[in-house]
Biopython code that builds the backbone (N, CA, C, O; Angstrom):
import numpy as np
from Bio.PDB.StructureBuilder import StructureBuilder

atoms = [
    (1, "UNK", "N", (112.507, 122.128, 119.194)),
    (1, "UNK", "CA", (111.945, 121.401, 120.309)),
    (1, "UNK", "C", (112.959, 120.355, 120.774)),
    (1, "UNK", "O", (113.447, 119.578, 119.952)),
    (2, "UNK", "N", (113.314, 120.309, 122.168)),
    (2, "UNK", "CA", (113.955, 119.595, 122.641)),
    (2, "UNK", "C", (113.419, 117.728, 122.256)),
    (2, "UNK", "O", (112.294, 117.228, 122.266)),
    (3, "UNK", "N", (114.832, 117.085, 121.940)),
    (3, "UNK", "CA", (114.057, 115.194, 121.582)),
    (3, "UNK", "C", (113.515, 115.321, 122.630)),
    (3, "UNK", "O", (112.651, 116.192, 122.732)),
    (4, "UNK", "N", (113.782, 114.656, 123.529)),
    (4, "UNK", "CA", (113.260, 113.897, 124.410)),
    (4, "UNK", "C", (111.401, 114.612, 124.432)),
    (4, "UNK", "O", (110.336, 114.036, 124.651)),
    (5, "UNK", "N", (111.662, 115.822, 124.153)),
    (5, "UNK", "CA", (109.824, 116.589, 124.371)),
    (5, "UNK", "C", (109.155, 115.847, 122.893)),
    (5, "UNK", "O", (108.044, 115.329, 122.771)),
    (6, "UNK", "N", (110.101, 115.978, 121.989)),
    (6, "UNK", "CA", (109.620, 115.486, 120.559)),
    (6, "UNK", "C", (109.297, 114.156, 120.544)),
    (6, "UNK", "O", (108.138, 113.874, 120.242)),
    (7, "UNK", "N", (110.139, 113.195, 120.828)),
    (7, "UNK", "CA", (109.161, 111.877, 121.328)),
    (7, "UNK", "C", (108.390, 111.557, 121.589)),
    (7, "UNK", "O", (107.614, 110.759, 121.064)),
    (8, "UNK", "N", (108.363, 112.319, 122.880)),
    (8, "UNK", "CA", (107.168, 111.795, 123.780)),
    (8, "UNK", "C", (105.646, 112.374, 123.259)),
    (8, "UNK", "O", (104.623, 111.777, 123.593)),
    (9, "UNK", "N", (105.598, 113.773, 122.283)),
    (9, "UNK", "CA", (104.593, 113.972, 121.773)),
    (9, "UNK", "C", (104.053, 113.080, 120.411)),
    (9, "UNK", "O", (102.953, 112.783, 119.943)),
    (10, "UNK", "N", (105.040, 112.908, 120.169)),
    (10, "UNK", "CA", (105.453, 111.942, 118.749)),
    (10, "UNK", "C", (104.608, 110.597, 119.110)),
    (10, "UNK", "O", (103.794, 110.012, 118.395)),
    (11, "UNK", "N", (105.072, 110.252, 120.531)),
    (11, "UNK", "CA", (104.666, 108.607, 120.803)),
    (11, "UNK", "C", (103.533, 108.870, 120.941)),
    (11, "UNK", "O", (102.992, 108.088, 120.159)),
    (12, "UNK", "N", (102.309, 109.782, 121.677)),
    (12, "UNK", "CA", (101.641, 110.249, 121.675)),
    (12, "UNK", "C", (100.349, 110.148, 120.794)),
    (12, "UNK", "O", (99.161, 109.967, 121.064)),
    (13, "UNK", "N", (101.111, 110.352, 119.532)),
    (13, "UNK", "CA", (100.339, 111.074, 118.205)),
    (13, "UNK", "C", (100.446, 109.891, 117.599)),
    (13, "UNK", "O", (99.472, 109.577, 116.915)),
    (14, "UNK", "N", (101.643, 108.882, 117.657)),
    (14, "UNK", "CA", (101.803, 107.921, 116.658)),
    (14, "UNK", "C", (101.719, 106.698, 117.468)),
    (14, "UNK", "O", (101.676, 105.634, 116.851)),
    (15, "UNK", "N", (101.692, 106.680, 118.641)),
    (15, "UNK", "CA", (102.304, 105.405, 119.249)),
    (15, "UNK", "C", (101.499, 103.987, 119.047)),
    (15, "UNK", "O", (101.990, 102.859, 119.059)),
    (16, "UNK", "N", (100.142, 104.355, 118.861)),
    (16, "UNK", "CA", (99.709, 103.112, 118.570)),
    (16, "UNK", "C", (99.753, 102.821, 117.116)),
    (16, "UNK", "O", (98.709, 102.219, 116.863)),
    (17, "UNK", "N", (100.295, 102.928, 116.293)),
    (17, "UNK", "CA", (101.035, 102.163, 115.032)),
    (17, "UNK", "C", (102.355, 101.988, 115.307)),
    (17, "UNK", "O", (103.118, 102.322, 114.401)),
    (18, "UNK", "N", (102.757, 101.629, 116.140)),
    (18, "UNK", "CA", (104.136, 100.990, 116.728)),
    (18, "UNK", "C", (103.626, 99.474, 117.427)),
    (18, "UNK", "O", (102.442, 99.185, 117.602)),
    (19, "UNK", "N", (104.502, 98.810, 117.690)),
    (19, "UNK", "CA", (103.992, 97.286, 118.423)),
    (19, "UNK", "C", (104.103, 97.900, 119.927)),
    (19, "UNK", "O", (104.925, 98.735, 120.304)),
    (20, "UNK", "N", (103.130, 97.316, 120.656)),
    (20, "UNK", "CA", (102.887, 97.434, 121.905)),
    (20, "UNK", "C", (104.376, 97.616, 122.517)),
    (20, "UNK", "O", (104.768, 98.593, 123.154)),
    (21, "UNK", "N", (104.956, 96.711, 122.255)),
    (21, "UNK", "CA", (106.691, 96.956, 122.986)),
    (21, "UNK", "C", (107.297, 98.007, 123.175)),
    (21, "UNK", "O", (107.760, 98.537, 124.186)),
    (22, "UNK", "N", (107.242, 98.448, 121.463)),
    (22, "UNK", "CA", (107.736, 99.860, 121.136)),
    (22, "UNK", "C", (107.240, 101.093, 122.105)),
    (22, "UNK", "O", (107.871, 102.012, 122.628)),
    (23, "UNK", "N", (105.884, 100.742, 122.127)),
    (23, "UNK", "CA", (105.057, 102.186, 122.761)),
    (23, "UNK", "C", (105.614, 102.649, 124.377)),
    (23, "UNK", "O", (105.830, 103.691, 124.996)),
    (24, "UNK", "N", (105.706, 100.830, 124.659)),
    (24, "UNK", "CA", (105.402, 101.067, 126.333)),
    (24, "UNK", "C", (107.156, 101.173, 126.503)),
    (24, "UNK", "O", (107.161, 101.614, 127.652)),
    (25, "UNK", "N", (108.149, 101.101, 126.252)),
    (25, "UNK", "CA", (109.335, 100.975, 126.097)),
    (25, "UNK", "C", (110.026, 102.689, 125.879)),
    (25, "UNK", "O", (110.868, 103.324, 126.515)),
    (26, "UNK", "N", (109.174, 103.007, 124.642)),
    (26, "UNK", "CA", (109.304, 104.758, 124.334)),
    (26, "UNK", "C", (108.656, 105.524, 125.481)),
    (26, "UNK", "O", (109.249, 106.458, 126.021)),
    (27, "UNK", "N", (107.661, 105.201, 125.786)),
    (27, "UNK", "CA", (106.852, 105.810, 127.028)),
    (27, "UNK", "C", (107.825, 105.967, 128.712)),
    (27, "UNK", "O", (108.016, 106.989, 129.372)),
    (28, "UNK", "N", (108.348, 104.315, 129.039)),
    (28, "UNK", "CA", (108.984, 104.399, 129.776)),
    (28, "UNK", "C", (110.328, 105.106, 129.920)),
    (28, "UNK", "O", (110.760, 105.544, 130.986)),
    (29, "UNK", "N", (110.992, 105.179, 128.652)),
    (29, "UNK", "CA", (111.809, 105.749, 128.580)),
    (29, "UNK", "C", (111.639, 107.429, 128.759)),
    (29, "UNK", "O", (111.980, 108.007, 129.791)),
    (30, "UNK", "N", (111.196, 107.949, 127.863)),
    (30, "UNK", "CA", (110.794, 109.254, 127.571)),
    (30, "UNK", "C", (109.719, 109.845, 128.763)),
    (30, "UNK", "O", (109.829, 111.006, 129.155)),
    (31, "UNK", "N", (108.728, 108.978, 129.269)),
    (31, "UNK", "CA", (107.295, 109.841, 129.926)),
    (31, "UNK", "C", (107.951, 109.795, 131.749)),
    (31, "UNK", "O", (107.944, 110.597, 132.683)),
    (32, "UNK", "N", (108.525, 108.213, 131.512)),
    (32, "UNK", "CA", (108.591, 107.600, 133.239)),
    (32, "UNK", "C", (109.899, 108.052, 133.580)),
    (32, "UNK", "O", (110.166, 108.237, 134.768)),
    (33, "UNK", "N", (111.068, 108.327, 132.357)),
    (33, "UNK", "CA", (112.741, 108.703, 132.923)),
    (33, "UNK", "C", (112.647, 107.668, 133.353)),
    (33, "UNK", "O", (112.259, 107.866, 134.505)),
    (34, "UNK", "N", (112.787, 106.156, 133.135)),
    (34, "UNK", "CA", (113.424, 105.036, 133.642)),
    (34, "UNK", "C", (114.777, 104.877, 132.394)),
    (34, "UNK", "O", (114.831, 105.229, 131.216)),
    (35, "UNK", "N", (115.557, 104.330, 133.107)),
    (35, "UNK", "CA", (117.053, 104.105, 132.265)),
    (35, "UNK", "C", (116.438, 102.764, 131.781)),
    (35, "UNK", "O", (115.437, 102.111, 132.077)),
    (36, "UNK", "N", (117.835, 102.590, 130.600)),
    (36, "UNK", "CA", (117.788, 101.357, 129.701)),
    (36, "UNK", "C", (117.580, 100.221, 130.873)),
    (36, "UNK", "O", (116.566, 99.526, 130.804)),
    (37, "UNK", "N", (118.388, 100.043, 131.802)),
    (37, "UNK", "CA", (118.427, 99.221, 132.890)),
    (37, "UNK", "C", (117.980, 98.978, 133.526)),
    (37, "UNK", "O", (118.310, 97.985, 134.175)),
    (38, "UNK", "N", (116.738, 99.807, 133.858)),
    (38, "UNK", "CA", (115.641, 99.846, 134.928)),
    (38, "UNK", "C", (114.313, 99.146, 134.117)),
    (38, "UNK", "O", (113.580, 98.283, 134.600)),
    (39, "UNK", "N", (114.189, 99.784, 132.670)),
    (39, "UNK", "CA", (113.351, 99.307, 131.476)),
    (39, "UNK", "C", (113.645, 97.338, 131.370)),
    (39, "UNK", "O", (112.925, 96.390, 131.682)),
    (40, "UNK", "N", (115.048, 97.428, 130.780)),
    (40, "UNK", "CA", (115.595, 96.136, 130.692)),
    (40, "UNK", "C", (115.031, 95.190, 131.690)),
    (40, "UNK", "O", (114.753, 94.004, 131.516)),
    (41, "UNK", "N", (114.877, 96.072, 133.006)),
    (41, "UNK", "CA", (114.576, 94.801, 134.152)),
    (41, "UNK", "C", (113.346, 94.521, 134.180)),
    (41, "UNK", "O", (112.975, 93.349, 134.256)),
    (42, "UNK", "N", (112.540, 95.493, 134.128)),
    (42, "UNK", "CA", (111.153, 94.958, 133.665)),
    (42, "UNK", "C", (110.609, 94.399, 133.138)),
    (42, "UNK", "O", (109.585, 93.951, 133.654)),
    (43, "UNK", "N", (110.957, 94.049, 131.707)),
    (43, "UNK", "CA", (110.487, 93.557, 130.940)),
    (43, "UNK", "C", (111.004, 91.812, 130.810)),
    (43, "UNK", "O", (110.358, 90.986, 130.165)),
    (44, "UNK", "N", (112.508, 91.438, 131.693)),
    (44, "UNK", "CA", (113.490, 90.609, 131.476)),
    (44, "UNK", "C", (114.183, 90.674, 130.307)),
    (44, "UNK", "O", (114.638, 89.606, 129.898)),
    (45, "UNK", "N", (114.395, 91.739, 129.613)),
    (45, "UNK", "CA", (115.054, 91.477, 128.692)),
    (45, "UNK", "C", (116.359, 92.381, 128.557)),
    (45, "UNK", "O", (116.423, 93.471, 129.126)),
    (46, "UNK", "N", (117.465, 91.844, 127.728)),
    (46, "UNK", "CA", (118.777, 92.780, 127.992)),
    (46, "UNK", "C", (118.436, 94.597, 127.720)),
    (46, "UNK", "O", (117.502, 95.229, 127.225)),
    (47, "UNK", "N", (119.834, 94.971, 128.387)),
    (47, "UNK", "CA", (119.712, 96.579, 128.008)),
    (47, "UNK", "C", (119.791, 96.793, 126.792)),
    (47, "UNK", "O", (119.088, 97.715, 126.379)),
    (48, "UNK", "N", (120.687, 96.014, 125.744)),
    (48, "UNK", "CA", (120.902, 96.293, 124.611)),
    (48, "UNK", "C", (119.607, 96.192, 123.637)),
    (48, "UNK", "O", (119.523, 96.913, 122.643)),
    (49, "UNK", "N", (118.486, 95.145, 124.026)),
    (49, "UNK", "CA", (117.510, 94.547, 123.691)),
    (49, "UNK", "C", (117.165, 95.817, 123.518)),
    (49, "UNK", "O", (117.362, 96.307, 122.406)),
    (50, "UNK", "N", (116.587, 96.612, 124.556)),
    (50, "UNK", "CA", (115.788, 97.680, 124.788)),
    (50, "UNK", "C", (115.883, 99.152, 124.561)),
    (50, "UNK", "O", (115.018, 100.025, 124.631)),
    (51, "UNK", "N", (117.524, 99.222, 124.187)),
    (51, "UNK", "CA", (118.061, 100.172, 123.374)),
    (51, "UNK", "C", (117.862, 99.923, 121.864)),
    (51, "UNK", "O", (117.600, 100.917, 121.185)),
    (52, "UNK", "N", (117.967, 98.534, 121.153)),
    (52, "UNK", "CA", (117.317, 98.713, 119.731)),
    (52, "UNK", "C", (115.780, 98.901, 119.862)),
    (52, "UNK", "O", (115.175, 99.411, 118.919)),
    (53, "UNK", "N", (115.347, 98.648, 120.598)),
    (53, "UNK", "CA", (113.831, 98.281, 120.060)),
    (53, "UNK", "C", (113.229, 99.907, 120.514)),
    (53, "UNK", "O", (112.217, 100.452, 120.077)),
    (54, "UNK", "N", (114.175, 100.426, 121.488)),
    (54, "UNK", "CA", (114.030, 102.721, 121.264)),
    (54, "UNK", "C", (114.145, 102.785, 120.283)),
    (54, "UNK", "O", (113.238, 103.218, 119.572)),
    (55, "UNK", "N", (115.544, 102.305, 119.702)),
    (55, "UNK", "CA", (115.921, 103.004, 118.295)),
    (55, "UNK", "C", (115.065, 102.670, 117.163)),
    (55, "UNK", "O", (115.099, 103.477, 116.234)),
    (56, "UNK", "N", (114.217, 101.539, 117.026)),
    (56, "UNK", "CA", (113.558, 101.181, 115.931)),
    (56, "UNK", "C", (112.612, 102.114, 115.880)),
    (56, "UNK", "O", (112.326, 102.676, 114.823)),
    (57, "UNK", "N", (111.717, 102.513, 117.619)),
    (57, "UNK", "CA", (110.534, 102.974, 117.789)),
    (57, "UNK", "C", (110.754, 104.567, 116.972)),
    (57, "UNK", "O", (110.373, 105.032, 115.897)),
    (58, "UNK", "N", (111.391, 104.961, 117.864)),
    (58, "UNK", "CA", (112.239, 106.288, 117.702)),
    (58, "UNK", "C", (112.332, 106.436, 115.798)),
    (58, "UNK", "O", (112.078, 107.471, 115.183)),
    (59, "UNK", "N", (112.478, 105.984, 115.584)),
    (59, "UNK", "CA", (112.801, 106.022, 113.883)),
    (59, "UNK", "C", (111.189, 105.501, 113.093)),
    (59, "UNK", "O", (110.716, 106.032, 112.088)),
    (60, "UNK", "N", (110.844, 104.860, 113.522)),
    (60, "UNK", "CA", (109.344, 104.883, 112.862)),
    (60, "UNK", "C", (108.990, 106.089, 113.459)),
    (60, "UNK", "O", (108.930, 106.988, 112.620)),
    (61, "UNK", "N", (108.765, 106.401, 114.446)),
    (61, "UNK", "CA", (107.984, 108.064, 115.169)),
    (61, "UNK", "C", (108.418, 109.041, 113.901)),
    (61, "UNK", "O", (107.660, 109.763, 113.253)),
    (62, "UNK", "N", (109.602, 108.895, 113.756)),
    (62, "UNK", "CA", (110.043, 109.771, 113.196)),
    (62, "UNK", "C", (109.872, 110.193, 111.409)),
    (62, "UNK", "O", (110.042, 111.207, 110.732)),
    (63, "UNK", "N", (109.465, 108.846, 111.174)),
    (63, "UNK", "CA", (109.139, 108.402, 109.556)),
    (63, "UNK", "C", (107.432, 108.971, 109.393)),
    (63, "UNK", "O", (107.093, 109.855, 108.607)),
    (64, "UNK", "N", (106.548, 108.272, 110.279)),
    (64, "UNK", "CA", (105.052, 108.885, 110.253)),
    (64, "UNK", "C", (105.224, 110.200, 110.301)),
    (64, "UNK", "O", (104.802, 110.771, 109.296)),
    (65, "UNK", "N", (105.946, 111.251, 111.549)),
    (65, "UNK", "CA", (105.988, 112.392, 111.351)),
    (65, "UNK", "C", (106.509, 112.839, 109.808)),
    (65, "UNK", "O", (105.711, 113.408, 109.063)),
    (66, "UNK", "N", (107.375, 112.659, 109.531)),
    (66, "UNK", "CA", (108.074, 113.029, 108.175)),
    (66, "UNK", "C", (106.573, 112.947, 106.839)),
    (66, "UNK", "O", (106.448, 113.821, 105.981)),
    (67, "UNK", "N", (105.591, 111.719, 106.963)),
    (67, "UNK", "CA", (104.713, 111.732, 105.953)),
    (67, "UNK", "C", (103.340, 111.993, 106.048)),
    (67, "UNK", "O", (102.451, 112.191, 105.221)),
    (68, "UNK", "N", (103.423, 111.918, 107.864)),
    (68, "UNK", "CA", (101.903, 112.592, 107.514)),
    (68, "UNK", "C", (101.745, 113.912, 108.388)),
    (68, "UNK", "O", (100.638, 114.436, 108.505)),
    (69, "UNK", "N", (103.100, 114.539, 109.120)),
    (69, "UNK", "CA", (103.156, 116.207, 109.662)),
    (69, "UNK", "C", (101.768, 116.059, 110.954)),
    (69, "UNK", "O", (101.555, 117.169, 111.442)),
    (70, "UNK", "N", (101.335, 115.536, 111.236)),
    (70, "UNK", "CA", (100.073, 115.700, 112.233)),
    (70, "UNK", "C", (100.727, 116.778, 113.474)),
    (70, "UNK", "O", (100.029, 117.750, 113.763)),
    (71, "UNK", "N", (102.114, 116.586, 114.221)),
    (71, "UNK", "CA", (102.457, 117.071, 114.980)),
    (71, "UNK", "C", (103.197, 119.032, 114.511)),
    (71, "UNK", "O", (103.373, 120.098, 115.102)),
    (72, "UNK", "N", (103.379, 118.483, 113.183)),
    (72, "UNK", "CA", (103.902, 120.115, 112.780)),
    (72, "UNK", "C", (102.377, 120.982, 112.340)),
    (72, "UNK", "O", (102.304, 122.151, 112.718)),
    (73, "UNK", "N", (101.142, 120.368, 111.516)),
    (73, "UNK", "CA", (99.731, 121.134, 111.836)),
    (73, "UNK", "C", (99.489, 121.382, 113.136)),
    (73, "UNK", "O", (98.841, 122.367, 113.493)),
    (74, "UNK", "N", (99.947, 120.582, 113.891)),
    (74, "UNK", "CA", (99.029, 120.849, 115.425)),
    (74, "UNK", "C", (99.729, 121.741, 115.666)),
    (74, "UNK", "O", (99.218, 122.845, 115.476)),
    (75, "UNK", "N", (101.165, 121.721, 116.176)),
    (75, "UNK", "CA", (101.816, 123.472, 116.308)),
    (75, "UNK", "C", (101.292, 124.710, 115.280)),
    (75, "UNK", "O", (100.718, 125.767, 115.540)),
    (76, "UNK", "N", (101.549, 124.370, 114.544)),
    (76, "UNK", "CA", (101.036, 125.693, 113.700)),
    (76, "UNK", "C", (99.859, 125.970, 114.278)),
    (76, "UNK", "O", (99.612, 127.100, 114.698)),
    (77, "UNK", "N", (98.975, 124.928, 114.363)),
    (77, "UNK", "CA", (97.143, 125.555, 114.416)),
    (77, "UNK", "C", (97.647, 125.605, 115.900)),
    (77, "UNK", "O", (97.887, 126.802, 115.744)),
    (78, "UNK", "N", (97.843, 125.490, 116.575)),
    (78, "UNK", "CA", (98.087, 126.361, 118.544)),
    (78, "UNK", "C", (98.787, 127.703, 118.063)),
    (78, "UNK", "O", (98.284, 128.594, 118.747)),
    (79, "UNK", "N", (99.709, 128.241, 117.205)),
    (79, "UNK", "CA", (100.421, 129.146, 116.838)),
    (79, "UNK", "C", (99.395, 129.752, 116.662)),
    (79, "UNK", "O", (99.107, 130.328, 117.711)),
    (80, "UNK", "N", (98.506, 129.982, 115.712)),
    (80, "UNK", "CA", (97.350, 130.656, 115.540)),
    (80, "UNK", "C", (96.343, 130.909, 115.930)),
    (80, "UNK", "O", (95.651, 131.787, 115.414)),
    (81, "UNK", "N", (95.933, 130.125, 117.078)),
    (81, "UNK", "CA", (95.036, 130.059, 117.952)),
    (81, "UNK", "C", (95.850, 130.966, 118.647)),
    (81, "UNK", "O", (95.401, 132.095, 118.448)),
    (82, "UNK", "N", (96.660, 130.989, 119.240)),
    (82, "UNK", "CA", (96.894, 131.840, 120.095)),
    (82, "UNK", "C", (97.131, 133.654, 119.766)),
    (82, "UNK", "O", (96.766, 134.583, 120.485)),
    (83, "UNK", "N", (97.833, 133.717, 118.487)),
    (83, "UNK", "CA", (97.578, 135.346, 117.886)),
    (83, "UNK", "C", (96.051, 135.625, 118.137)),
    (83, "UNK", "O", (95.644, 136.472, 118.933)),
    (84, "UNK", "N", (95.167, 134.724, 117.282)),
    (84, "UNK", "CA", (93.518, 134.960, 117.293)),
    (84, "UNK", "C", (93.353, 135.466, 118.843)),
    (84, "UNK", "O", (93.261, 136.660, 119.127)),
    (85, "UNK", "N", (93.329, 134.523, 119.707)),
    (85, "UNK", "CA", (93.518, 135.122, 120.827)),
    (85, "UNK", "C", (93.973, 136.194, 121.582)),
    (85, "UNK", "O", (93.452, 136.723, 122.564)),
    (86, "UNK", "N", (95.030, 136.454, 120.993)),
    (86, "UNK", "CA", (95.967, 138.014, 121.434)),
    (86, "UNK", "C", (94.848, 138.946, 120.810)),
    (86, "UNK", "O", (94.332, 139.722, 121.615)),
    (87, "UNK", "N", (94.381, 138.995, 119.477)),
    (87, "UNK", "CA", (94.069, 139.876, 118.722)),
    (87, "UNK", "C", (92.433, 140.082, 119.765)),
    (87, "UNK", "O", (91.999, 141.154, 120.185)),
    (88, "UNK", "N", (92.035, 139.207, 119.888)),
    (88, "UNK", "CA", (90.438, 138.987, 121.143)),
    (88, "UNK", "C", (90.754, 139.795, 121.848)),
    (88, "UNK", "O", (90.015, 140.778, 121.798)),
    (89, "UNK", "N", (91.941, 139.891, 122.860)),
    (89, "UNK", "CA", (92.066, 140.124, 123.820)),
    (89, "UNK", "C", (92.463, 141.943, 123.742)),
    (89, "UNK", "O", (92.371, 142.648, 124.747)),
    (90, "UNK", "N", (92.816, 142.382, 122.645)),
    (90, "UNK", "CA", (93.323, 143.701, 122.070)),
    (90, "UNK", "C", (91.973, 144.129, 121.305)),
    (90, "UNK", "O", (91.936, 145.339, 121.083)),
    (91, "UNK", "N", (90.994, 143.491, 120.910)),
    (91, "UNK", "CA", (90.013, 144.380, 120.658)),
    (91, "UNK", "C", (89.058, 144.336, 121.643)),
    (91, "UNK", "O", (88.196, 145.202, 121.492)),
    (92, "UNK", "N", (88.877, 143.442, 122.848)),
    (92, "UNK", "CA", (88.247, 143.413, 124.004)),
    (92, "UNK", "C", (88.546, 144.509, 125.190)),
    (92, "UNK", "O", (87.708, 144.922, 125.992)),
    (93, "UNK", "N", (89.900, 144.877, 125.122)),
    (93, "UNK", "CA", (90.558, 146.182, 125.934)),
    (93, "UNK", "C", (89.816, 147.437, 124.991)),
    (93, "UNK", "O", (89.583, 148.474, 125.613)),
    (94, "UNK", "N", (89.516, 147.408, 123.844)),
    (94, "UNK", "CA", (89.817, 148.652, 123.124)),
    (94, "UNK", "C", (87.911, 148.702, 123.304)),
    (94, "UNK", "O", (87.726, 149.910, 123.451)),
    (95, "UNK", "N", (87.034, 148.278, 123.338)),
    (95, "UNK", "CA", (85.821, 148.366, 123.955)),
    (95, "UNK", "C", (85.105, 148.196, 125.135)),
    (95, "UNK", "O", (85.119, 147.342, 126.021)),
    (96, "UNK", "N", (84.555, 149.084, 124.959)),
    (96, "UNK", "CA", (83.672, 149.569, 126.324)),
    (96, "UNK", "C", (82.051, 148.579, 126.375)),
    (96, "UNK", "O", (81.363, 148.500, 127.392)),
    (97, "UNK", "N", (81.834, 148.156, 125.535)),
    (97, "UNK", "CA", (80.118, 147.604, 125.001)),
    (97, "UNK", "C", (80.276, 145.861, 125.610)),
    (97, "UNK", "O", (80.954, 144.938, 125.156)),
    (98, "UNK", "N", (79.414, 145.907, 126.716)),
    (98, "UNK", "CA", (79.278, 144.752, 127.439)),
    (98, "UNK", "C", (79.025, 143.477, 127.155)),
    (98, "UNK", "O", (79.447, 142.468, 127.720)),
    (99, "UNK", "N", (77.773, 143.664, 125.562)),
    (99, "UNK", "CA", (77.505, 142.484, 125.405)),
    (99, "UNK", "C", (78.574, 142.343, 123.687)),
    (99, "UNK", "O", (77.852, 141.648, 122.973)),
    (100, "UNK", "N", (79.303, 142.545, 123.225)),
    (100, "UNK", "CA", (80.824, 142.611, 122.415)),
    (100, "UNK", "C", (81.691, 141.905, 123.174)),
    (100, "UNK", "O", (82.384, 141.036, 122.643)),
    (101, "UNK", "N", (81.799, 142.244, 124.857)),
    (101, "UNK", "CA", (82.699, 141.599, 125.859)),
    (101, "UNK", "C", (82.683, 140.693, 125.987)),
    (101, "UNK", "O", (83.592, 139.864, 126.006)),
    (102, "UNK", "N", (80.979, 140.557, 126.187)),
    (102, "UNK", "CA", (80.806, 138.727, 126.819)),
    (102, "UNK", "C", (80.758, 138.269, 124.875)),
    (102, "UNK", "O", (81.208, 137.136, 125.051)),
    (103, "UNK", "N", (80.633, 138.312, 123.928)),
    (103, "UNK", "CA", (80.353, 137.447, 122.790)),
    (103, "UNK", "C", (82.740, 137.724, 122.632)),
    (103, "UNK", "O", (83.276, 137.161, 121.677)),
    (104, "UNK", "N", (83.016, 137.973, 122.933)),
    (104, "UNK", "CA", (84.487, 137.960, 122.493)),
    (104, "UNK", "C", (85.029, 137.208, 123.493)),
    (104, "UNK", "O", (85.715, 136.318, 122.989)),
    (105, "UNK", "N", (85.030, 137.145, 125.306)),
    (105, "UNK", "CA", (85.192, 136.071, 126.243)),
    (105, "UNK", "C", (85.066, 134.509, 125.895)),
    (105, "UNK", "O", (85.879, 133.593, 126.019)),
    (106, "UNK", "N", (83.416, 134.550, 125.292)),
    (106, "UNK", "CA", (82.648, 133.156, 124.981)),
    (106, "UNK", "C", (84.016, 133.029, 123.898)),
    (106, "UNK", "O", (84.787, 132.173, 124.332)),
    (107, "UNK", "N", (84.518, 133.672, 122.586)),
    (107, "UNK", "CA", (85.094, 133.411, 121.654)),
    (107, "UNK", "C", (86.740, 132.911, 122.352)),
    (107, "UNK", "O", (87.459, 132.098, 121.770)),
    (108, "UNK", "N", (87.046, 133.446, 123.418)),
    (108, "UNK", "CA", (88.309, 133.484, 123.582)),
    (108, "UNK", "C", (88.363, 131.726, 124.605)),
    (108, "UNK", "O", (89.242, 130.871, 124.505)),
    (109, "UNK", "N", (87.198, 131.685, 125.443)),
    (109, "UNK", "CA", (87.214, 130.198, 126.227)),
    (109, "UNK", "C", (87.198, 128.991, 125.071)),
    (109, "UNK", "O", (87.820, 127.930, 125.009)),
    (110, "UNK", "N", (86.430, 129.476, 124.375)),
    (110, "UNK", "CA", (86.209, 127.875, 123.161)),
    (110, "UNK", "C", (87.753, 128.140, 122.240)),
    (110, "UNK", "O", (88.055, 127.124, 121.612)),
    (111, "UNK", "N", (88.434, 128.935, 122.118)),
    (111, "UNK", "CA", (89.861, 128.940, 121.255)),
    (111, "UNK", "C", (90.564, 128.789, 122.287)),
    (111, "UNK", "O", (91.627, 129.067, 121.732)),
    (112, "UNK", "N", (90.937, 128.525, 123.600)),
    (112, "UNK", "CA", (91.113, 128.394, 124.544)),
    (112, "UNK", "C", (91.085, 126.845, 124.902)),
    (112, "UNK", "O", (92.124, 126.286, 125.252)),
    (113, "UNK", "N", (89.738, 126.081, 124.798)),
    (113, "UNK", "CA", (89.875, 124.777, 124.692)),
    (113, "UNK", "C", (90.801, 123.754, 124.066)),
    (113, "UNK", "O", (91.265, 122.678, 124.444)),
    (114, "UNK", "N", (90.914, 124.614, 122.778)),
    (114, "UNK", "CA", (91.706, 124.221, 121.573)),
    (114, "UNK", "C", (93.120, 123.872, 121.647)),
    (114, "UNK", "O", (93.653, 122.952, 121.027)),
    (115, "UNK", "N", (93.753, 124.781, 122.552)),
    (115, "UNK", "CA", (95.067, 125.211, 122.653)),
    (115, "UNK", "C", (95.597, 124.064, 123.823)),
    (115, "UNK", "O", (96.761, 124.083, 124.223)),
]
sb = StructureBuilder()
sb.init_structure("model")
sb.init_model(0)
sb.init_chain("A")
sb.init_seg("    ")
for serial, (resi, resn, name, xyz) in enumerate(atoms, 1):
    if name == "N":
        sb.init_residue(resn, " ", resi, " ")
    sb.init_atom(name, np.array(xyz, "f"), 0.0, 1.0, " ", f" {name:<3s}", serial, name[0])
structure = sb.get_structure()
């Protein structure tokens, strides 16, 4: 997964156990594409300011992921949701019986939600 996508799901999943700074700073950076400089001006504080306080954020994101995986279960369980799905959709072609159709549809919208 590309960083910049990994962040921003990261900040996402973790961001509020970061200090407010961190969040809205990672966000702007990563969600809004504002540069260090554009960030920096907002807030009044230097570019350099706002380049450590990425790098701190950025590295805690990265530490919660490392101990508690929330973002590597959630891929996996969409990974599987979606075969389940393929497999719905391959025994739904392979029958003709209407009400099998609609109870495998109903199955495929609610795994569908999920994803």
């Amino acid at each position: 997964m590309e960083k910049k996508v990994e962040l921003s799901v990261l900040n996402e999943i973790y961001g509020k156990l970061l200090t407010k700074k961190q969040c809205e700073i990672i966000n702007d950076y990563y969600n809004n594409d504002l540069s260090l400089s554009e960030i920096a001006e907002n807030n009044n504080i230097t570019r350099q300011a706002v380049r450590d306080i990425l790098k701190k954020g950025e590295k805690k994101l990265f530490e919660y992921e490392e101990k508690l995986e929330a973002m590597k279960r959630t891929l996996n369980q969409e990974k599987k949701i979606e075969k389940v799905l393929l497999e719905l959709t391959k025994i739904q072609g392979n029958y003709s019986d209407k009400k099998l159709s609609n109870i495998l549809e109903s199955i495929k919208k609610e795994l569908n939600c999920l994803v």
